[in-house]
C-alpha positions in Angstrom: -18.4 -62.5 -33.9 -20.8 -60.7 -36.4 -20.6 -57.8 -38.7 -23.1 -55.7 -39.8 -24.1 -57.5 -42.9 -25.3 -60.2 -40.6 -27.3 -57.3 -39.0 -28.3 -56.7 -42.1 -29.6 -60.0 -43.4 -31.4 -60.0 -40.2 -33.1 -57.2 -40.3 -33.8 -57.0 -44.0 -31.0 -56.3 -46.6 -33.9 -55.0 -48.8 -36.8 -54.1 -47.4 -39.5 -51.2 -47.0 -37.2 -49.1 -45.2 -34.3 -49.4 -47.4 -36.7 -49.1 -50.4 -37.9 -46.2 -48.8 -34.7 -44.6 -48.5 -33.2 -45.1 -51.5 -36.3 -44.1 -53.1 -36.0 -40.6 -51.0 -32.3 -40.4 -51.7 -32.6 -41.2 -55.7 -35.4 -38.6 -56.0 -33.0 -35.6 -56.2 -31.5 -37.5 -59.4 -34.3 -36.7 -60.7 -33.9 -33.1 -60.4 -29.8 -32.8 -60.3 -29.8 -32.7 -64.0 -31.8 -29.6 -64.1 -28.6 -27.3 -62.9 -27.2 -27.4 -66.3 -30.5 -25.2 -67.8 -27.7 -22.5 -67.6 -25.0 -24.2 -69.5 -27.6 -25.7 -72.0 -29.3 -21.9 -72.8 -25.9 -20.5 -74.1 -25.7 -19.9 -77.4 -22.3 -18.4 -77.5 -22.3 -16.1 -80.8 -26.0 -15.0 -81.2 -27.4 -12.6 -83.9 -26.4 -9.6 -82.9 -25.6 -5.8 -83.1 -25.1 -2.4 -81.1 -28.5 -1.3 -79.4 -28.0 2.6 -81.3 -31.7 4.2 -80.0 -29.5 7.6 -79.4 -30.4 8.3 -82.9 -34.1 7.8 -82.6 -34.0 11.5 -79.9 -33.4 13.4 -83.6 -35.7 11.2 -85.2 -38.2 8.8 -83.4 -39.8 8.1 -87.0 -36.5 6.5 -88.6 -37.3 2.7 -89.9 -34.6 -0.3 -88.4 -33.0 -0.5 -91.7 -32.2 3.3 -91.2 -31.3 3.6 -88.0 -28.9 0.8 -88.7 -27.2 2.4 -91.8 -26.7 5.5 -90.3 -25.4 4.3 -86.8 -23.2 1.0 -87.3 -20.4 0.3 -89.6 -20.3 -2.4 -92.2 -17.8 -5.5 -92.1 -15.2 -6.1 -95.2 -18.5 -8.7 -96.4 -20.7 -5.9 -96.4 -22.7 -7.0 -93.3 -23.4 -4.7 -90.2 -20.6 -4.6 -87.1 -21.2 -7.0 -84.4 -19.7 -5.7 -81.9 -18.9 -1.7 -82.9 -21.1 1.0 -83.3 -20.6 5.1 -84.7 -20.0 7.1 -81.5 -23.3 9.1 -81.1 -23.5 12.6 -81.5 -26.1 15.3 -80.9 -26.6 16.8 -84.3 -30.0 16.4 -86.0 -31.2 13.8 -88.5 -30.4 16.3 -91.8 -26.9 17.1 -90.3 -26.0 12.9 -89.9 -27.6 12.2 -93.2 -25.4 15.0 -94.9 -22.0 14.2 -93.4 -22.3 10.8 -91.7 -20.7 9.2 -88.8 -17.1 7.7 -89.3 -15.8 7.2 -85.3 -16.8 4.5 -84.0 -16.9 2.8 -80.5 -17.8 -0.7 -78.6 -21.1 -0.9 -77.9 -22.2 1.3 -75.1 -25.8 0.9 -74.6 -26.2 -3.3 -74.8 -26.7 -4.8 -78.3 -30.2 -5.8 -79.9 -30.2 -9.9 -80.0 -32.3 -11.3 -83.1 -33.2 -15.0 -84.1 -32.5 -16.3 -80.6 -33.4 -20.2 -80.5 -34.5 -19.0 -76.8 -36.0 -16.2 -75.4 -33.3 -15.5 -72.4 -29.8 -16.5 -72.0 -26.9 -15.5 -69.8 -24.8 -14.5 -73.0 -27.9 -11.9 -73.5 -28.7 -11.2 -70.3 -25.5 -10.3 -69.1 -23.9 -9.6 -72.9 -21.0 -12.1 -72.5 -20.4 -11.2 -76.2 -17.4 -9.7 -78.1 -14.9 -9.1 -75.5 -16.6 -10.6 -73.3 -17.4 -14.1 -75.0 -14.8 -16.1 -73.6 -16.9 -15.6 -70.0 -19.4 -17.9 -71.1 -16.9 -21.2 -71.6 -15.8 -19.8 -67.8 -18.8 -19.8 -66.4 -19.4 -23.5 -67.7 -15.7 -24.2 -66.0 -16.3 -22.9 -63.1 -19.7 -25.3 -62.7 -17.3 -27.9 -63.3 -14.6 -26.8 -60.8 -17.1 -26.7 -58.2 -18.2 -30.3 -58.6 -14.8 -31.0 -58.5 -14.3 -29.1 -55.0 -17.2 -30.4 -54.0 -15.9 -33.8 -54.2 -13.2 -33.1 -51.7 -15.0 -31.3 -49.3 -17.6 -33.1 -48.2 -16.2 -36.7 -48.5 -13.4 -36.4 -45.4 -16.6 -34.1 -44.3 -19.0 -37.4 -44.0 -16.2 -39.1 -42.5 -16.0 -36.7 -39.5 -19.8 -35.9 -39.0 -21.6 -38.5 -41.0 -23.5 -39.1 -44.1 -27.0 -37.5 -43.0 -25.3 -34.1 -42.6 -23.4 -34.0 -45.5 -26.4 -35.6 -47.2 -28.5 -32.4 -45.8 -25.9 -29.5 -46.4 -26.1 -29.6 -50.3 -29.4 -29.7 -50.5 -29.8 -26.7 -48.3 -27.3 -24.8 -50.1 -28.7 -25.8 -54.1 -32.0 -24.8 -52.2 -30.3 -21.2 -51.8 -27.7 -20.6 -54.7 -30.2 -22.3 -57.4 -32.6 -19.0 -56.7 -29.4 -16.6 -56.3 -28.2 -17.6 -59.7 -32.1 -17.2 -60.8 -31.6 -13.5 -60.0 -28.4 -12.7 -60.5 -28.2 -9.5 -61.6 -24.5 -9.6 -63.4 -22.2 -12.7 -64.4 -19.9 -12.4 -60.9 -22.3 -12.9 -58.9 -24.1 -15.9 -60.8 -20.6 -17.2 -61.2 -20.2 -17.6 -57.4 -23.6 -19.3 -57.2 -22.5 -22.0 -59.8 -19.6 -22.9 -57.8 -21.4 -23.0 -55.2 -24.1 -25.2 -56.8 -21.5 -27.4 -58.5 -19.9 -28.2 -55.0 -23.4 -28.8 -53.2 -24.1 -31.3 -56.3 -21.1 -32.9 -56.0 -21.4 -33.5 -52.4 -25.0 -34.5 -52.5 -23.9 -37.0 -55.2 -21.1 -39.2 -53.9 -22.7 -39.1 -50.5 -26.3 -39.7 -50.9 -25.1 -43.3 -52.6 -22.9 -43.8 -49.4 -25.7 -43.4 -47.2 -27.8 -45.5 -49.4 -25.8 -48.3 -49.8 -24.3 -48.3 -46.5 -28.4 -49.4 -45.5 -28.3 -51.8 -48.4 -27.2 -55.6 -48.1 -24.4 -57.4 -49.8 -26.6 -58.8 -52.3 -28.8 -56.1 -52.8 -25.8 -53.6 -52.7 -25.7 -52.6 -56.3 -29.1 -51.4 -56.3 -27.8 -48.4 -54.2 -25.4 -47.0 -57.2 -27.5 -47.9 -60.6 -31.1 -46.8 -59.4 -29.0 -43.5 -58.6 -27.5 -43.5 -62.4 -30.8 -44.4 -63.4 -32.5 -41.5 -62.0 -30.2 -38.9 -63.1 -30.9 -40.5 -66.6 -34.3 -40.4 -66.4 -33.5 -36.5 -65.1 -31.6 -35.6 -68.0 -34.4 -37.2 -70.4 -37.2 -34.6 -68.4 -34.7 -31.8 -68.7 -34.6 -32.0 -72.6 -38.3 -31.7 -73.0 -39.1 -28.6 -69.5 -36.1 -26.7 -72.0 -38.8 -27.2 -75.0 -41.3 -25.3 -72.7 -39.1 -22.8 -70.9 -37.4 -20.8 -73.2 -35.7 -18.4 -70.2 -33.0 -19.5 -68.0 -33.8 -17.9 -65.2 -37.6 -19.1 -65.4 -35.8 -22.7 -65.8 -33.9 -22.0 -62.7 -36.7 -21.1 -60.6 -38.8 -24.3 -61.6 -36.0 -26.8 -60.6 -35.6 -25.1 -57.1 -39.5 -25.5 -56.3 -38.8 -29.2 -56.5 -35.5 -28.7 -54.5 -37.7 -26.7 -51.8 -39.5 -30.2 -51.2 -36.2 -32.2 -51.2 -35.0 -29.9 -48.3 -37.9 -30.3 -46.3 -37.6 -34.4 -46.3 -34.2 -34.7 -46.2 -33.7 -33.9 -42.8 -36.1 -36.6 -42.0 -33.4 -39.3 -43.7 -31.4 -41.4 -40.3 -27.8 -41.4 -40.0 -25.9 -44.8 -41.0 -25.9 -47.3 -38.8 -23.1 -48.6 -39.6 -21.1 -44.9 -39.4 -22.8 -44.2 -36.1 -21.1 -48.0 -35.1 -17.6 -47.1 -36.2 -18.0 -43.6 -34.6 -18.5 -45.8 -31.2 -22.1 -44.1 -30.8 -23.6 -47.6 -29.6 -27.0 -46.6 -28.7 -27.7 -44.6 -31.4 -27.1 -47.5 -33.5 -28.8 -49.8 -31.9 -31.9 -47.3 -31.5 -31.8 -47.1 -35.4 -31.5 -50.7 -36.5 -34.4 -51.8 -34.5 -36.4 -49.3 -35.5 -35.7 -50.3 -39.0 -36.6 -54.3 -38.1 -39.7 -52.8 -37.0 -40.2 -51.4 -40.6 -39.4 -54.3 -42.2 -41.5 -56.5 -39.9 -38.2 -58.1 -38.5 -36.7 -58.9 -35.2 -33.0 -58.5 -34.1 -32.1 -60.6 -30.9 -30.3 -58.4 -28.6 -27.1 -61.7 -28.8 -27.0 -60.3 -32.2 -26.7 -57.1 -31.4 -23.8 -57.6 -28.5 -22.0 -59.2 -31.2 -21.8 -56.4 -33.6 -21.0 -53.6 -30.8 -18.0 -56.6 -29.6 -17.0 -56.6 -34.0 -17.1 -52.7 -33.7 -14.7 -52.1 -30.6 -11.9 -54.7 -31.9 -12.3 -52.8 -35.6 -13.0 -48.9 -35.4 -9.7 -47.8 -34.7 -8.0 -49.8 -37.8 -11.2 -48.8 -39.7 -11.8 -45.5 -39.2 -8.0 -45.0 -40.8 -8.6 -46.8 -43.8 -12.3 -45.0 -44.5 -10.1 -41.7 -44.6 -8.2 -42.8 -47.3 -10.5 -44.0 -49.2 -12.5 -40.7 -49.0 -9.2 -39.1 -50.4 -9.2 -41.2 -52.7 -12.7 -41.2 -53.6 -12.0 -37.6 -54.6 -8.7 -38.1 -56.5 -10.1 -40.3 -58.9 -12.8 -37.8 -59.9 -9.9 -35.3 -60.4 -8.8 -37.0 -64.0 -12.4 -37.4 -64.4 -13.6 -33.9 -64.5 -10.8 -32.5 -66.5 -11.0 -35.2 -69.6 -14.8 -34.1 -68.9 -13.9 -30.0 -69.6 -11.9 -31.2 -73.1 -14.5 -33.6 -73.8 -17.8 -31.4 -73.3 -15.2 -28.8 -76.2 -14.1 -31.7 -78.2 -17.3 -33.8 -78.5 -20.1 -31.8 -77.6 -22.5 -32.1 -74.7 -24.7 -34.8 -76.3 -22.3 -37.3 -77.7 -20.2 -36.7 -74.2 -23.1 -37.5 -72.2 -24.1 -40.6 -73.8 -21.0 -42.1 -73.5 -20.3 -41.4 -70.0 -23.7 -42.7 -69.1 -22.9 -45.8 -70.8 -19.4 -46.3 -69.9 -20.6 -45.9 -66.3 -23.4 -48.6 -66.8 -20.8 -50.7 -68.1 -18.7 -50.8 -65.5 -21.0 -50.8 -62.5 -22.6 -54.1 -64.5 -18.5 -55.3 -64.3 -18.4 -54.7 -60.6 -20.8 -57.7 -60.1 -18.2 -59.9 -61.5 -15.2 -58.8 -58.5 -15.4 -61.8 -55.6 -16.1 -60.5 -52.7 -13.5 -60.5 -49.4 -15.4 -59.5 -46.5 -13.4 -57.1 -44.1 -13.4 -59.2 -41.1 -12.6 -62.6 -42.4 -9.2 -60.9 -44.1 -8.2 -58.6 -40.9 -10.2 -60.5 -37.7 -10.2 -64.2 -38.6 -8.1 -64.7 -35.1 -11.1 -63.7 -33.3 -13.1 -66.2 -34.3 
């Protein structure tokens, strides 16, 4: 009786085609990051004040500081209103000069933005200011929320029509609601988009490693989860210095979906997993697939070898295929505690100091997994068929 590790060692449990692979899969790591340029050009309470260009119809020639000491009202400090302007009126310049404007009003015609760190944001381009400033912690929870959703979606998803489709999917759809969000033209509708871009990232995450590893050996195994960690490290590094150069979100947004575009063209080239394809009782296709990838690797698979794994797959899929359910549920549950501390953290902390210790913690214990023994499946459940 064999299992498909020993397929594995004989095919290659690490070579040019699962190199390959994981290379292809990782790539998007690379790029994942990116999808917080939104969250990271919010700067919540910018320099502001009431756009009041009414007055310039009775006088086009009035300087700034003029227009803005005859149209906005002045704070207990002394400083100009942030958020409330005098309601206009159609009397000429002498008549405002002589009386003066006491009713006032929110802002009706957008607010003027001054010493903006960058050149476009979603608080400015869609004025999430004032009464409105609490949208722009919402829009960063919803991101969040999606991930979250994301999660549970396409994990019992990958159970029911593989890892290559829900590999595929997310991509597509980051492809689509990366460039929607790029041009959306008020906060609903690039609110929808981030949900939408959360879940696709979330589900391209946790399923790109399954469909990694699932190609990896035993002894090569961990390769498949820290070269994905890496990557979205090394992504997060790149992402620090494009913001340096791209001071406009929705520029930002359209330069991580060119990369995206190239993603979704090889991805649909990426094969199923063998081993799913086994479990799922689709023999042929399996066997189709793993000697095509001895041929890769410049190995040969006896056809004994294979008889032995489709004879291991029809005593084990039924048992199986329960227990990979529940541990896509709770795959998902454990992210739920996850991305919650993660909503208090990112409020608590900061961004920065959140990110570095998550990235480490999560090094840490991937490094600790090395140290569990192993207990192969069949010898604990199919020793008597030996």
């Amino acid at each position: 009786m064999a299992d498909f590790g020993e397929i594995l060692r004989n095919i290659g449990e690490f070579g040019l085609f699962q190199k390959t692979i994981l290379f292809a899969l990782c790539f998007p790591n690379l790029i994942l990051p990116f999808h917080f340029t939104s969250v990271i050009f919010t700067q919540s309470d910018p320099e502001r004040h009431c756009n009041t260009d009414w007055i310039l119809k009775a006088a086009p020639n009035l300087t700034a500081e003029e227009q803005l000491n005859l149209t906005l009202p002045r704070e207990e400090d002394g400083s100009f209103s942030r958020c409330r302007m005098f309601v206009p009126v159609d009397w000429d310049i002498h008549t405002i000069r002589e009386h003066g404007l006491n009713d006032t009003t929110a802002c009706t015609d957008g607010f003027v933005y001054e010493n903006m760190l960058y050149e476009s944001t979603i608080v400015t381009d869609f004025n999430l200011v004032c009464e409105k400033s609490n949208m722009a912690e919402v829009t960063q929870t919803i991101f969040m929320t999606g991930m979250l959703a994301g999660s549970f979606i396409f994990g019992p998803v990958a159970d029911l029509y593989g890892r290559r489709r829900t590999t595929q999917l997310p991509v597509v759809l980051l492809l689509i609601f990366i460039i929607a969000a790029a041009v959306s033209p008020n906060v609903h509708v690039y609110n929808v988009s981030q949900f939408i871009v959360g879940a696709s990232l979330g589900g391209y995450r946790m399923n790109s490693v399954v469909l990694g590893t699932e190609w990896i050996g035993v002894s090569k195994r961990s390769w498949g989860a820290c070269i994905t960690q890496l990557c979205a490290a090394i992504g997060q590094a790149i992402l620090g210095g494009m913001i340096y150069f791209i001071r406009d979100w929705r520029l930002a947004q359209m330069v991580t979906a060119a990369p995206i575009a190239v993603i979704a063209f090889y991805i649909w080239f990426i094969p199923e997993s063998a081993r799913w394809l086994l479990d799922r009782g689709r023999t042929e296709e399996a066997k189709e697939l793993i000697i095509k990838v001895a041929a890769i690797n410049k190995r040969k698979v006896s056809d004994s070898l294979l008889e032995k794994v489709l004879l291991f797959t029809f005593f084990i899929s039924a048992s199986k295929h329960e227990q990979i359910r529940h541990m896509a549920a709770l795959f998902g549950l454990s992210e739920v505690p996850a991305h919650i501390i993660c909503i208090w953290l990112l409020e608590a902390v900061g961004r920065k100091v959140s990110l570095m210790s998550t990235l480490l913690m999560g090094g840490l214990l991937c490094m600790l997994i090395l140290a569990v023994p192993q207990r192969p499946y069949m010898t604990r459940h199919l020793h008597f068929l030996k």
